[in-house]
Every structure is written in C-alpha cells, then in structure tokens.
C-alpha positions in Angstrom: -2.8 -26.4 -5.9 -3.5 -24.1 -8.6 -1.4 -20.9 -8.9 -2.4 -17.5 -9.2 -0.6 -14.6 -10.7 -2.0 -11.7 -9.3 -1.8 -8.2 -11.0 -3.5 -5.2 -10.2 -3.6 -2.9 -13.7 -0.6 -4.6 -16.1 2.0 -4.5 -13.2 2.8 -8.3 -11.4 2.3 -8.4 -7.9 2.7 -12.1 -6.5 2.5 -15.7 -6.8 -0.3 -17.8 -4.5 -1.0 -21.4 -4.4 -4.7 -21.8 -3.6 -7.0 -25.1 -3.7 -9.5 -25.1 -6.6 -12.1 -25.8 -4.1 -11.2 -22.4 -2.5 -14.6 -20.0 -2.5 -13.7 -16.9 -3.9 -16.0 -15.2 -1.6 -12.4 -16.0 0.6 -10.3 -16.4 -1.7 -10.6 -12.5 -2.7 -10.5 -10.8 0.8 -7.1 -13.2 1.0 -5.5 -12.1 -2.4 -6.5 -8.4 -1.0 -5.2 -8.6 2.4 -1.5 -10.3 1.1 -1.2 -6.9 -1.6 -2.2 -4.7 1.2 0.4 -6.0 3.4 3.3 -5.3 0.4 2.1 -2.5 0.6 2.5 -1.8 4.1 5.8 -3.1 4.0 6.7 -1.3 1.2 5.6 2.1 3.2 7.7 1.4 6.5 10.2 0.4 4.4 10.6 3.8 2.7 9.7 6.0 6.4 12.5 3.7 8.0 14.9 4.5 5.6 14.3 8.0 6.2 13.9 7.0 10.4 17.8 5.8 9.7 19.0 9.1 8.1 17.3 11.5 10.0 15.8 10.3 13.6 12.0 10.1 15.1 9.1 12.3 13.3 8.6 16.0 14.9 5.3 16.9 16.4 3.4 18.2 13.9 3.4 21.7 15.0 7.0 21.8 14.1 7.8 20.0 11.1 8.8 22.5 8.2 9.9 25.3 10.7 13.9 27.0 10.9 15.3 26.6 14.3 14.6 30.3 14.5 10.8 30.0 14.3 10.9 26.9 16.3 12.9 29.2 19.0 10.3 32.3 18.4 7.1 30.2 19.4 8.6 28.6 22.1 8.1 25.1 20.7 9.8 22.0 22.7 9.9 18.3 21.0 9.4 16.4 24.0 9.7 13.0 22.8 13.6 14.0 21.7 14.9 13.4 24.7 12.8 10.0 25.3 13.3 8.1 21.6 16.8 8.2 21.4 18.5 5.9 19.4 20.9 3.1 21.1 24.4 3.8 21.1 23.9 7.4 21.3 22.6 9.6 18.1 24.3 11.5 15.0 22.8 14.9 14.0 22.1 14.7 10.3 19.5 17.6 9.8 16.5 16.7 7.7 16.3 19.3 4.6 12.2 18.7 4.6 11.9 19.6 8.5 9.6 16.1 8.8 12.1 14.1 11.3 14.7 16.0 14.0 18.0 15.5 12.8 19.1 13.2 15.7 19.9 10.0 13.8 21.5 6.6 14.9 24.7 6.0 15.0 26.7 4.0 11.8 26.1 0.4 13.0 22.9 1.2 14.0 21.5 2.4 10.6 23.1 -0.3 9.1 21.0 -2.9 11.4 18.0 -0.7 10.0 19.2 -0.6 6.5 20.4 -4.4 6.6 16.5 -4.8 7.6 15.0 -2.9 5.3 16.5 -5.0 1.9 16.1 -8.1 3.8 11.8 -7.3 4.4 12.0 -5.7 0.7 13.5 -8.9 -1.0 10.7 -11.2 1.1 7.3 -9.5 -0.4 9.4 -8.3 -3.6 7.6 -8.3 -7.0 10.9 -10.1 -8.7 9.8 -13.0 -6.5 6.9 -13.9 -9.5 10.4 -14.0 -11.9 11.8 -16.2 -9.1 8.4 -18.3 -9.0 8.4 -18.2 -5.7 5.2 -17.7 -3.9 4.5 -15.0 -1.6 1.3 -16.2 1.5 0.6 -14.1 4.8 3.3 -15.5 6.9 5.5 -14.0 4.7 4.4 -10.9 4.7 4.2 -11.2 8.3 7.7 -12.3 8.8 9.0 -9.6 6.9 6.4 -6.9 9.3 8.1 -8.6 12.0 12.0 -8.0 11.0 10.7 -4.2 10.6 9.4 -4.3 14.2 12.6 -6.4 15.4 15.1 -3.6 14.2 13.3 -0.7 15.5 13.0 -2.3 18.7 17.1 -2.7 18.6 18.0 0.7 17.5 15.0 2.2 19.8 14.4 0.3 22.5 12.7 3.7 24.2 10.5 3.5 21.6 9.0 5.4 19.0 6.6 9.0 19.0 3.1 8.0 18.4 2.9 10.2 15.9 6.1 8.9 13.8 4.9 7.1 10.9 6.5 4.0 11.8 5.1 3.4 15.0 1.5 4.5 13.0 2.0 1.5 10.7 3.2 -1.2 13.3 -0.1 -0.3 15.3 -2.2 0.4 12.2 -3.3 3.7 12.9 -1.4 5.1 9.6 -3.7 7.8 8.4 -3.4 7.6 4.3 -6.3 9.7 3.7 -5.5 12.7 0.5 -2.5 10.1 -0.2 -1.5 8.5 -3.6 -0.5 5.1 -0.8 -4.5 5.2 0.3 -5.6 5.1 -3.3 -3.6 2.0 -4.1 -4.6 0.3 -0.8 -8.1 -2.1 -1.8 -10.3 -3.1 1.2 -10.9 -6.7 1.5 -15.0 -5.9 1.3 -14.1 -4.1 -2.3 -11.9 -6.6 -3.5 -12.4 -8.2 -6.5 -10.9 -11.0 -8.5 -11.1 -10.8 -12.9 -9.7 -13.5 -15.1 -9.6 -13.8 -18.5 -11.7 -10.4 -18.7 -14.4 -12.0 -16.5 -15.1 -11.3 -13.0 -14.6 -14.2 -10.1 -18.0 -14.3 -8.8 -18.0 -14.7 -5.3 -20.4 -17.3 -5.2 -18.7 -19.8 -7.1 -15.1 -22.2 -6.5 -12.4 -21.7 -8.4 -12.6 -25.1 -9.8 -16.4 -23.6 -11.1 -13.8 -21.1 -13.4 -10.7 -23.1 -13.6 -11.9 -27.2 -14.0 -10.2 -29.4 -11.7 -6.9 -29.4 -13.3 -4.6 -28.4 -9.9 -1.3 -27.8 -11.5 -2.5 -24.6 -13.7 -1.4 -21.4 -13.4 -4.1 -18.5 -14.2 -3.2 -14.7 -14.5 -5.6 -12.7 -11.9 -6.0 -9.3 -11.7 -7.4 -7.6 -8.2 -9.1 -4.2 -8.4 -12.1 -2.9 -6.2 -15.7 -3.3 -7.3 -16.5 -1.1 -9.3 -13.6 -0.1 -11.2 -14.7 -1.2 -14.4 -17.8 1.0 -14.4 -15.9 4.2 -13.5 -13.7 3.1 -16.1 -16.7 3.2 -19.2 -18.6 5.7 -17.2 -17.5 8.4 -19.6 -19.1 6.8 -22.2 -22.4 7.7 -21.3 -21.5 11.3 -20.7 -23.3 13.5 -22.8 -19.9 15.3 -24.3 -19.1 11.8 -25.1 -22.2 12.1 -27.9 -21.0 12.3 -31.3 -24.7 13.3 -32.2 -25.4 15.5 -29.3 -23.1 18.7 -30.4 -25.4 18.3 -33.6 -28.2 18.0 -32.0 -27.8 21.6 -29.8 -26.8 23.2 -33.2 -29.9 22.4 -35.0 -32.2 23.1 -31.9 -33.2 19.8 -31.7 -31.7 18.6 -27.8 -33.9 17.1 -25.6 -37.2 17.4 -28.0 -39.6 14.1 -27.0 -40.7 12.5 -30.6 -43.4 10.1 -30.5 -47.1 10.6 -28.7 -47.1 12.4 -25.1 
C-alpha cells in the first residue's frame, strides 16, 4: 500500500494507505470526503462542548436578547421544556445568549466531555506524528461516539435548530462562515504532489511507479486554487510598465497596421 500524507496549505492533516492501482478520479473525492469529516467532527466537537456548559440552542428569535426583552415580546422557547437533559439540568447562563442556560448535570457533562477528547484524539492531526492512519470508519466511529453521548444525556432529543442535531442530520448551514470556506467538495477536490497536479485520469502507480511501501506528501485544495492564487499577476496594477505607460499617454495605443 502506498501512504499518503495529506496537507491542505503547509498544515498535516492525515495518514492513508491507498493501492497504487487506486484511480485518482476516486482516490481524490475519498481524501476529500475523510478531511471533511475531521472537519465535521472537529465542529460538533466545539458546539458540544458548549451543548455541556450551557444546554440546547435558543430559537433564533431569541438568542442575544436579556430576560427583560425576551419577557417584553412575549417570546416562549418551546423546546425547553422537551430537550432536557437526563438527570435533571443545572442553570449556567450563556454570556453570548446562543444556548438557554439549562445545562446537564456534573456526571452528565462529563459523559459529553469524556466523548468529546475521545472523538478529538480518533481523527486528531498528532495521529500523522503517531503514524497512525486515519480511513472513513474512523471518522465514522468517532461521528458515532458524538451521536451515542447525546443520545445519553438527551434522550428527548435535540431542537432542530441546535447545531448539533444540524450536523448529525447534515443540514448544518456554513454559508458566510470561516468552517464553510475550509470545507472542499468532493467534485472540487484536487490532489498535487510534488508541485504537480494528480490528474484524474491517471493511477497512482502512473505518478508514484510500483514501489507500494512509499510514502508521498499530498496536498488537497479545490480546483482552481492555484489560478486564483497567480491571478493577480495579470492585473493591470500588477504592471510595472503600465503606471509608465498612463504617464506618458501612451495606454492602450494599438502599434502595428489596423
């Protein structure tokens, strides 16, 4: 099997074993669809931290309001009353007005919090230092100890609109968000080694030989990345002759017959 280092920029991601016969028209929706899903975990992992200190999401209507405004406009969380936490809830009022303050109790945080480093230390970047090798199942199993906790410490359930709920049924809305601009769909996904592109129409063997104990450094980034990147180039600020140019009077003259 050969090994793959993936790395999106100059920051390690994971390790993946991969045949060299592996067709990198699959091999690149694959790498894209295990570093979404670290991703993913790495996003519940950071809402259910804050699900463990501060209880379920408020309807949007009422998040950022004092209790005094909330109690002006007549505004009712309904799903308070039917998402409470087992074992009866602890009030520990969220200073950014995003959750409602009714969290669980001690030993239930800590089943969430227990959770929470087991999931992170699964998908974990220090796993490349570890050579340990990170595939789907993984990333699944750790998805799965997310979903199992909740399920303990809310056995009601969740609001549809709390984040966590979102991501378990992948309805999590990242649009505006610095999370949906790391996220790289698995039709953009691209595969560069050794500062050339993995074409997608070739083996890895095609790249690598046949050699299947190497290890190759890839990096993943979506198509078109390294165009934006040199686009400014051909701006025309970018023109060390072109400020001359507009001084003299000379931009945009045609030289040569018409």
């Amino acid at each position: 099997m050969v090994r793959l280092h993936v790395k999106r920029g100059d920051e390690s991601q994971f390790l993946l074993e991969v045949a060299g016969s592996a067709r990198l028209a699959d091999l690149a929706p694959l790498v894209a669809r295990i570093y979404n899903g670290r991703l993913k975990v790495q996003r519940l992992c950071s809402e259910m931290e804050e699900l463990a200190e501060h209880g379920v999401f408020l309807p949007y209507n009422m998040q950022g309001l004092t209790d005094e405004q909330i109690e002006e406009l007549k505004l009712k969380d309904e799903w308070a009353e039917k998402c409470v936490p087992s074992g009866g809830s602890v009030f520990k009022k969220d200073e950014i007005g995003r959750r409602n303050g009714h969290a669980p109790n001690e030993k239930m945080r800590q089943v969430i919090k227990k959770t929470i480093e087991e999931a992170k230390a699964l998908i974990s970047g220090k796993q490349v230092q570890a050579n340990v090798c990170v595939n789907m199942e993984m990333v699944k199993d750790a998805l799965d100890q997310l979903r199992g906790a909740v399920m303990i410490v809310y056995p009601m359930g969740l609001p549809p609109h709390d984040p966590v709920r979102m991501e378990f049924e992948d309805k999590e809305d990242l649009s505006g968000t610095h999370a949906g601009l790391e996220v790289i769909e698995e039709s953009e996904a691209q595969l560069w080694w050794a500062g050339k592109e993995l074409k997608e129409t070739k083996l890895l063997s095609d790249y690598v030989g046949k050699n299947e104990k190497t290890t190759i450094i890839v990096k993943i980034q979506k198509k078109l990345e390294e165009d934006d990147d040199d686009s400014f180039l051909n701006a025309e600020w970018a023109d060390n002759h072109a400020l001359k140019r507009q001084f003299h009077g000379v931009k945009d003259i045609k030289w040569g017959p018409r």
